[in-house]
N, C-alpha and C positions, 0 to 999 in steps of 0.2 A: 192484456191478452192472456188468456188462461193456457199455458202451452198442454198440450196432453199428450203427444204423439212427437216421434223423432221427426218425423216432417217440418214439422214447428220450429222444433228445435234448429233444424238447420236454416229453418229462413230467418231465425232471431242470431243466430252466431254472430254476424257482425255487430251485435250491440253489445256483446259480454266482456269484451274491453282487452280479446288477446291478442297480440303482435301479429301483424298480418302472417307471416313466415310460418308462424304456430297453428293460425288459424286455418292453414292449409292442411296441417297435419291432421288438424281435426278433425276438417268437414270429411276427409277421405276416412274416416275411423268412423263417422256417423253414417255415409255413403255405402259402409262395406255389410253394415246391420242388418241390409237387404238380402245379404250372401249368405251371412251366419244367420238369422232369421227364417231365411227362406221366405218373407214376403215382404210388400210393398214399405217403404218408411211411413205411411200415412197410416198403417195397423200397427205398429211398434207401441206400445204407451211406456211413457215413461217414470215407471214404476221405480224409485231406488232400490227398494226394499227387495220387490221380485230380480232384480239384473241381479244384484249380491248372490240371494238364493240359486241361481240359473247358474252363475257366472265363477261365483265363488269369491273369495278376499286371499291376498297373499300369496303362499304356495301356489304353484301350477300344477294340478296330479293328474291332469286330462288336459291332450290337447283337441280337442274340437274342430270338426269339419268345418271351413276350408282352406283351415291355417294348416301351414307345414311345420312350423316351430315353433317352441315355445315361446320364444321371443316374440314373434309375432302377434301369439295370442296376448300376452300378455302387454304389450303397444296398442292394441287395437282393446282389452279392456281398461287398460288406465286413462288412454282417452276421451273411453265415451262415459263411463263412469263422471269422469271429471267436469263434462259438460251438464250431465245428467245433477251430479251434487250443485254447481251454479246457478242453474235456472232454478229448483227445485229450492233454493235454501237463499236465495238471493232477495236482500231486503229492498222494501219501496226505495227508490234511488230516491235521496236527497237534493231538497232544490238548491242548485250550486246559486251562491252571491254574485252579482254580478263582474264584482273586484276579481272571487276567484275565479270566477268565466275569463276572465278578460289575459289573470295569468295565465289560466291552461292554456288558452289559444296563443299567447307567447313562446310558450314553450313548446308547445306542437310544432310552430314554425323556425325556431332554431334551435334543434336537436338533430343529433347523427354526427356524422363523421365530416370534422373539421369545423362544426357547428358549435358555441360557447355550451352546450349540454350533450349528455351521451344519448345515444341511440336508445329510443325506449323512455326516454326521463320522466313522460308525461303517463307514464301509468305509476309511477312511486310519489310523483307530486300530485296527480288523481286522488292519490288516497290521503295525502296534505290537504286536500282542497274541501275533500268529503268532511272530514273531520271535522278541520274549521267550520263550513257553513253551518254540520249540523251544532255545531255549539254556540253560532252567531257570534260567531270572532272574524274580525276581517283581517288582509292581510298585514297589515299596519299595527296591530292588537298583539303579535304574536311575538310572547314574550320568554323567556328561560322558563319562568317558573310555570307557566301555562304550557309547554312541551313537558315538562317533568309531570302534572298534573293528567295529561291526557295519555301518556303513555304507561300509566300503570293502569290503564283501563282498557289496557289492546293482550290479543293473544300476541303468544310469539310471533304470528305468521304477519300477523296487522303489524304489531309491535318493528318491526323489521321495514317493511315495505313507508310503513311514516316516516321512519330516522334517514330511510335513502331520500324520501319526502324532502327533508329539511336539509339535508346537501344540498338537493336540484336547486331551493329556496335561496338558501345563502350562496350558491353561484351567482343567480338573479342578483343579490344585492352588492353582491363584490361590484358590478355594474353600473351598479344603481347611480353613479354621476353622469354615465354615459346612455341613459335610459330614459330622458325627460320627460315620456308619456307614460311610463311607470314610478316614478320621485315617488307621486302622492300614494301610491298602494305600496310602498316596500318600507320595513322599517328601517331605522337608521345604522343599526350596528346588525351585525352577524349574529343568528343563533347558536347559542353553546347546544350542543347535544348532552342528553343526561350521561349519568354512569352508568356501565353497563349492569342487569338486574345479576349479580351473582354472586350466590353464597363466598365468603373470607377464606381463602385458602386457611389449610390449616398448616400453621407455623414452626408445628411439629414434627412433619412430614421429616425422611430423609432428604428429598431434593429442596426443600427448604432451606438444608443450612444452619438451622438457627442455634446458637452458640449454647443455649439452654439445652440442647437434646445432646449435644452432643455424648454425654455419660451412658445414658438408654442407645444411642447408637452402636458405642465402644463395645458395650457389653456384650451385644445383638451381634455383632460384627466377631466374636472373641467364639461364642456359642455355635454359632453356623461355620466356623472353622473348623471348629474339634471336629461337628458333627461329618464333615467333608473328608476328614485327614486322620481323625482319628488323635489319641496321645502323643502319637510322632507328629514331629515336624513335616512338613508334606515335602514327599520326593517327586523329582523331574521323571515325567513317563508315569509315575505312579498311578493305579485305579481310584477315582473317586466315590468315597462310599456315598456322599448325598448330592443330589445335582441339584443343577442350576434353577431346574425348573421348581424343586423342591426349597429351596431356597429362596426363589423370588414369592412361591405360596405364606411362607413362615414373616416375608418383610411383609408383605398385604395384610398380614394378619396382624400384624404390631399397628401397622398402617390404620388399621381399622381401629385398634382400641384406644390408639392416641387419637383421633378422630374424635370420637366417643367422650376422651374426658376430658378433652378441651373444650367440647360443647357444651359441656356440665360444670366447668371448671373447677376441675379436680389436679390439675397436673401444675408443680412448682417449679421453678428452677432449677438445671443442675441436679433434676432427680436422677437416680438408678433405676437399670430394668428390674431391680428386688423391689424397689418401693412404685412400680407401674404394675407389672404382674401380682396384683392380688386379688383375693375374693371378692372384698370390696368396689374396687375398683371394674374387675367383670360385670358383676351383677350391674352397675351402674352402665358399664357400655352397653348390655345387652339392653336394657329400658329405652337406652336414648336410640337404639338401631328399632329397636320394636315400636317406639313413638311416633319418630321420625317414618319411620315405613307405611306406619295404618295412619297418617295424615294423609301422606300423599296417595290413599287407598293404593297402597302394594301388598301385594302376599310375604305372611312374614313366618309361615309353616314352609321353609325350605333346606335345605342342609347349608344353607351357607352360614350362618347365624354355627350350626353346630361345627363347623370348618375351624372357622376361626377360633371358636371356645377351646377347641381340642386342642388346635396347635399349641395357642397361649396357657393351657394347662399344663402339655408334654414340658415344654421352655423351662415352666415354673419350678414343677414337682422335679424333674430329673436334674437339672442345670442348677438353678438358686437358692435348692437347700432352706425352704421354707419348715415351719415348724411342723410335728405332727400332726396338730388340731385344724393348718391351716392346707394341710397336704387333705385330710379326710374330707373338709369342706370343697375344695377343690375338684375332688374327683367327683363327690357327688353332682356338684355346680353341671358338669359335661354327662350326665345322665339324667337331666331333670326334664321331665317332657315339654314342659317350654321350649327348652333346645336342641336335646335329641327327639326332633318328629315324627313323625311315621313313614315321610320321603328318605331319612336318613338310613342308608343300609341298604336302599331298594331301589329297581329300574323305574324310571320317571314313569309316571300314567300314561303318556306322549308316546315311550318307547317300546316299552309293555301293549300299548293297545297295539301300533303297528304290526308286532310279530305275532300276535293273535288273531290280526287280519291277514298275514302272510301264511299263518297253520291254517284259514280255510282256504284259502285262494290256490287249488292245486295249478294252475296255469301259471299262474307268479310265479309257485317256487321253480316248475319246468325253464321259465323264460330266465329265469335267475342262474340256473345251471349254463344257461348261453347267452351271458350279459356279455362278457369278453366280448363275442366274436360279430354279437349284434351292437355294437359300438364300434368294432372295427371295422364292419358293413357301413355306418354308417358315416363314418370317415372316409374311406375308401369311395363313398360318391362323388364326393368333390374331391380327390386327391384324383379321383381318373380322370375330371375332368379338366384340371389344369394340367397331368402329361399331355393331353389330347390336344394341347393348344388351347382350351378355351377359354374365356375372360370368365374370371372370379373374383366375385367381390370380397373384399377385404373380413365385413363381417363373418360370411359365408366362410371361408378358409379358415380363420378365428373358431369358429364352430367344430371345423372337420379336427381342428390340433386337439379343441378341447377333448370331444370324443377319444383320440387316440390317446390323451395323457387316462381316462378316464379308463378305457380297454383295459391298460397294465394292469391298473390299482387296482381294478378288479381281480384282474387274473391274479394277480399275488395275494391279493384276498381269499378268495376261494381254492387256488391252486397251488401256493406257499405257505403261507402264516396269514390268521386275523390279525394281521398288526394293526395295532392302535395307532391315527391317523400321523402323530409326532411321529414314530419312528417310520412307519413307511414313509414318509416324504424326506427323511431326512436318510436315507439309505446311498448309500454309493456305490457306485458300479467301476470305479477299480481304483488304483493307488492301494497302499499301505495299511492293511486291517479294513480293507473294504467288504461292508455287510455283503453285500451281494456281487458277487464278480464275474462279468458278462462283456469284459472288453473283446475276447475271443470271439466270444459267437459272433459277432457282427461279419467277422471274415468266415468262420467255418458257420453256415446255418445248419452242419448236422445237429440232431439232437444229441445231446450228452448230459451229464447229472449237473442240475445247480442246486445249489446250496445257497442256504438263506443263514445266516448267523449274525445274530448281533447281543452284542456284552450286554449282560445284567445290567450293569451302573447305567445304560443308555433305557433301560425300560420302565415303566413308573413304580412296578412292586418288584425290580431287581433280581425277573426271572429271568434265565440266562435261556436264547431262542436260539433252536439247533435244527430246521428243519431240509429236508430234500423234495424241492416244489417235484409236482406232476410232472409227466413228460408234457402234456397239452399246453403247459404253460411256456414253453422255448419259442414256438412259432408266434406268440404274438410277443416276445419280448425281441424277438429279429425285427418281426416290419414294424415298431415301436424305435429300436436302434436305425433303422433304413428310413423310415418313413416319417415319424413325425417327430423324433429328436431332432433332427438337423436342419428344419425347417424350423423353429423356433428358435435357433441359435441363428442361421444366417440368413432364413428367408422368412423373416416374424409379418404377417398380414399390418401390421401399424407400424412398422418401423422402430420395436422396441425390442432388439435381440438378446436373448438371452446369452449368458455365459456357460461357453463347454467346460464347465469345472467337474468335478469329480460324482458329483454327486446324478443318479437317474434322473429324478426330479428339477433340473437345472429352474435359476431364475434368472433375474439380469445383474447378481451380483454375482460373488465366488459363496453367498450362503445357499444354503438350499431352498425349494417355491416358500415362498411365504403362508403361511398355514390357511388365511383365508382366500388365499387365491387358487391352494391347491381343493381346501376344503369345495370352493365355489366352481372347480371345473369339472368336480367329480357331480357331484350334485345337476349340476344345470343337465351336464351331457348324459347323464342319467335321463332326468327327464323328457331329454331329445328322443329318447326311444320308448318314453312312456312308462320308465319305470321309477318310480319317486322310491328314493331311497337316498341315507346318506351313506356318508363313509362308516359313521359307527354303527350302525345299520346290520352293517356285513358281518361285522361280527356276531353279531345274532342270529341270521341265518346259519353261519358256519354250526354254533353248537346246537341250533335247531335242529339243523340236517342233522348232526351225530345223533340226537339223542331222539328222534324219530326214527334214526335206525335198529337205536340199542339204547332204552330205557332206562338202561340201568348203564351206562357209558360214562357216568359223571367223570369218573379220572380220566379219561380217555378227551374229554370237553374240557375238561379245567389244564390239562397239559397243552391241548393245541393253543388255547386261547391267553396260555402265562396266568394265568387265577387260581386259587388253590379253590378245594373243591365244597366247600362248606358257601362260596358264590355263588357257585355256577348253581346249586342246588337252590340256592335264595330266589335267584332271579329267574330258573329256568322252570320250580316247583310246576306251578300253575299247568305247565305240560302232563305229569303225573296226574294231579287233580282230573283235567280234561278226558286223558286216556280212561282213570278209574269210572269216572259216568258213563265214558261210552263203551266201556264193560258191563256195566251196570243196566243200562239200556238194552243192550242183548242179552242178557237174562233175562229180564222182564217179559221181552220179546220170546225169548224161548218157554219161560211159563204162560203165557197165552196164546200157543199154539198147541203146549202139553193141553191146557184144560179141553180142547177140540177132539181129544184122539179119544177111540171106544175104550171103556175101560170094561175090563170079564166083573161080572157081580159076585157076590158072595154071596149064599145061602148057610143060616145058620143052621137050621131044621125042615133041611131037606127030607120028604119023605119017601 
């Protein structure tokens, strides 16, 4: 049957081999086609190519009529896509042996709950079964080295679904004495499963251990102290000059070059970080990360290649006391256009195009100015709904919290400081040196001055942040403190409360949200109201907004934002450029309206 239309499609579902329970999820995701289409399923074609284009991949930056959420929409495109890719890319089925006819239908009839197989078994031994037939192996034939053999010829996704294959298999033959109309199809011992396919840790690593590094660790571990503490001994209370986070950057990058020259095997026993750190030895890692990368077609023009160089140079040249000749090759090594790219120094192409679609879109930057309150609008419909008495679903309420944590960040973004996403989330709202202290307002909601302060050593270039949020920003930090704080601490929609620790940002431990959960509440509840943007995002609008105010604002942009101002100029140029064209444009414009106007003639010999 040539399927061509969704219609089709939903009368073949039952043959595509998903779980009844699933299958229901579907047909109602195929069912609803007719709603988001606006016509009949039997005019639908099922084009992969055009749903992509229509539909989109990934991101959600539009949600579509007659979905209310994103979530929605994007439930209702991963399923139908995903029927659409099966039927569409689904090979001639395989004529199953009758041996494996005879186990499938074994296993169909005792699986589930309380049954010798789990629920489901006969879709992972399905594809045991498939495999076999097409290689005319029966079930008798199926041997160690014959599962090692076929399984380097599956994707991961295949690869996965056979090994659970060969479980359901060897349950069957643990059996096999109690099975007397299965004896002659099963073999006689259990199948070994292979090894699993995965590159050698490397032995080098710190959490390895291995008794060989330990001299390159000592060292490592001696170097990142001073850089923390300084010549003195470190005192109790004292300021940390280099963090944690900086710190863990500088292990990754050791990380990396022992990676590197153990691949190549370069690295001996009982070396020092003076006899790891060298030119040599660079140049070789950076080959094997560049080799290794354009094998597996990755992009290998990014700054992380120059990350690592830099660090492992700074170590080198300042710490180890290397020679002249080996200090000059060195520096050059981290300025060679191989490694310093043309990404390096600059806003990613990704991020750059955003805010240049944000400089024409005047209705964006407007809705942006009332992201706050349109996020607290949109919390606020399900938080009225459940004062009112009314049943709210768990999802639903999950949604309204996101929204609310998503309101603040905002407003403190726009309204306080563009803090970079680490320190906002890790901000506290009271105890002992707490950045933001708002334990008050909660009882007095008048407005009164906050302050936002937090230490240099907590920020990543060590700019010390002193500002006085807007007055407009109090009101949503009250129904924030009322409203959707304390509803994740003791009334969590899943039953996973958070802890009332110190910190604004609470999680469910005493640390502060976890970065990708805070990153992902901002983000999603973002797009709840249609505005795709992320947290770092914000930041760019903030010195957008300045410097569309005031062109020439650069210190005035590089102070809010903690960047000194030779950045802001880097990344924000392109705005100058833009403005000079569209100066440039009105003159032009103005000399083609001069050449229209009468001019008086001149007579040279007048008589």
């Amino acid at each position: 049957m040539n399927i061509i239309t969704m219609k089709q499609i939903e009368e073949t579902l039952p043959n595509l081999g998903y779980a009844a329970s699933f299958e229901k999820n579907l047909r109602a995701s195929i069912r609803k086609c007719e709603k988001v289409y606006k016509t009949d399923l039997s005019r639908i074609p099922t084009d992969l190519a055009a749903f992509d284009r229509k539909w989109g991949r990934g991101r959600v930056r539009h949600i579509p009529k007659p979905f209310q959420t994103a979530d929605q929409f994007r439930t209702w495109r991963k399923n139908t896509r995903m029927v659409i890719a099966r039927v569409l890319a689904a090979p001639k089925p395989v004529a199953m042996s009758s041996e494996w006819a005879s186990l499938l239908t074994f296993v169909e009839e005792n699986q589930g709950k309380g049954q010798l197989l789990r629920p489901n078994s006969h879709l992972t031994f399905g594809v045991l079964a498939r495999v076999a037939s097409q290689a005319n192996t029966l079930p008798n034939q199926i041997t160690d080295v014959w599962v090692q053999q076929q399984t380097c010829h599956l994707n991961s996704a295949q690869r996965k679904s056979f090994l659970r294959g060969i479980g359901r298999f060897n349950a069957i033959i643990a059996r096999r004495p109690c099975l007397p109309e299965l004896e002659k199809l099963l073999p006689i011992q259990e199948i070994n499963k292979p090894a699993p396919l995965r590159p050698q840790s490397n032995q080098w690593r710190r959490k390895a251990n291995h008794p060989g590094a330990a001299l390159i660790w000592n060292d490592f571990d001696e170097i990142i102290d001073l850089k923390r503490h300084g010549d003195d001994a470190p005192l109790e209370g004292a300021p940390v000059q280099f963090s944690a986070n900086s710190s863990k950057s500088y292990e990754e990058s050791l990380n990396w070059l022992l990676n590197g020259l153990a691949a190549t095997d370069r690295l001996e026993e009982d070396a020092d970080l003076t006899e790891v750190i060298t030119y040599a030895n660079l140049v070789a890692a950076t080959n094997h990360w560049v080799t290794a990368r354009q094998a597996r077609g990755q992009e290998t023009k990014s700054s992380t290649l120059h990350n690592h160089v830099t660090r492992l140079v700074h170590l080198a040249v300042n710490y180890l006391e290397p020679s002249s000749k080996e200090v000059e090759r060195l520096v050059k090594l981290r300025k060679k256009p191989s490694i310093r790219t043309a990404s390096v120094g600059k806003m990613s192409e990704a991020r750059e195009a955003w805010i240049k679609d944000f400089d024409r879109d005047v209705a964006k930057q407007e809705r942006a100015h009332r992201l706050p309150e349109q996020l607290q609008h949109r919390a606020e419909r399900t938080l009225s709904k459940s004062r009112a008495g009314q049943k709210v679903r768990p999802g639903e309420m999950m949604a309204a919290l996101r929204a609310g944590v998503a309101a603040l960040a905002a407003a403190m973004l726009f309204r306080a400081s563009p803090l970079r996403a680490t320190n906002l989330r890790t901000v506290r709202m009271r105890g002992e040196g707490a950045e933001f202290d708002v334990e008050d307002l909660g009882q007095d909601s008048r407005l009164r001055e906050l302050r936002l302060s937090v230490p240099g050593e907590q920020v990543k270039n060590g700019a010390f942040i002193d500002e006085i949020a807007d007055d407009d920003l109090a009101p949503i930090v009250v129904w924030y403190l009322k409203a959707i704080r304390p509803r994740l601490i003791t009334d969590h929609p899943f039953n996973k409360p958070y802890t009332d620790s110190d910190y604004l940002f609470p999680s469910t431990s005493e640390q502060p949200m976890e970065r990708s959960n805070f990153s992902e509440m901002f983000r999603r509840a973002c797009i709840e109201v249609n505005f795709d943007m992320t947290m770092h995002q914000a930041r760019h609008v903030t010195a957008y907004w300045i410097l569309s105010m005031d062109p020439n604002a650069w210190d005035e942009a590089a102070a809010l934002l903690g960047d000194d101002d030779l950045t802001v100029r880097k990344y924000y140029g392109w705005m100058n450029e833009r403005r000079a064209s569209k100066a440039g444009r009105e003159k032009l414009q103005q000399a083609r309206k001069g050449i229209r106007k009468h001019r008086k003639g001149e007579y040279d010999d007048a008589a």
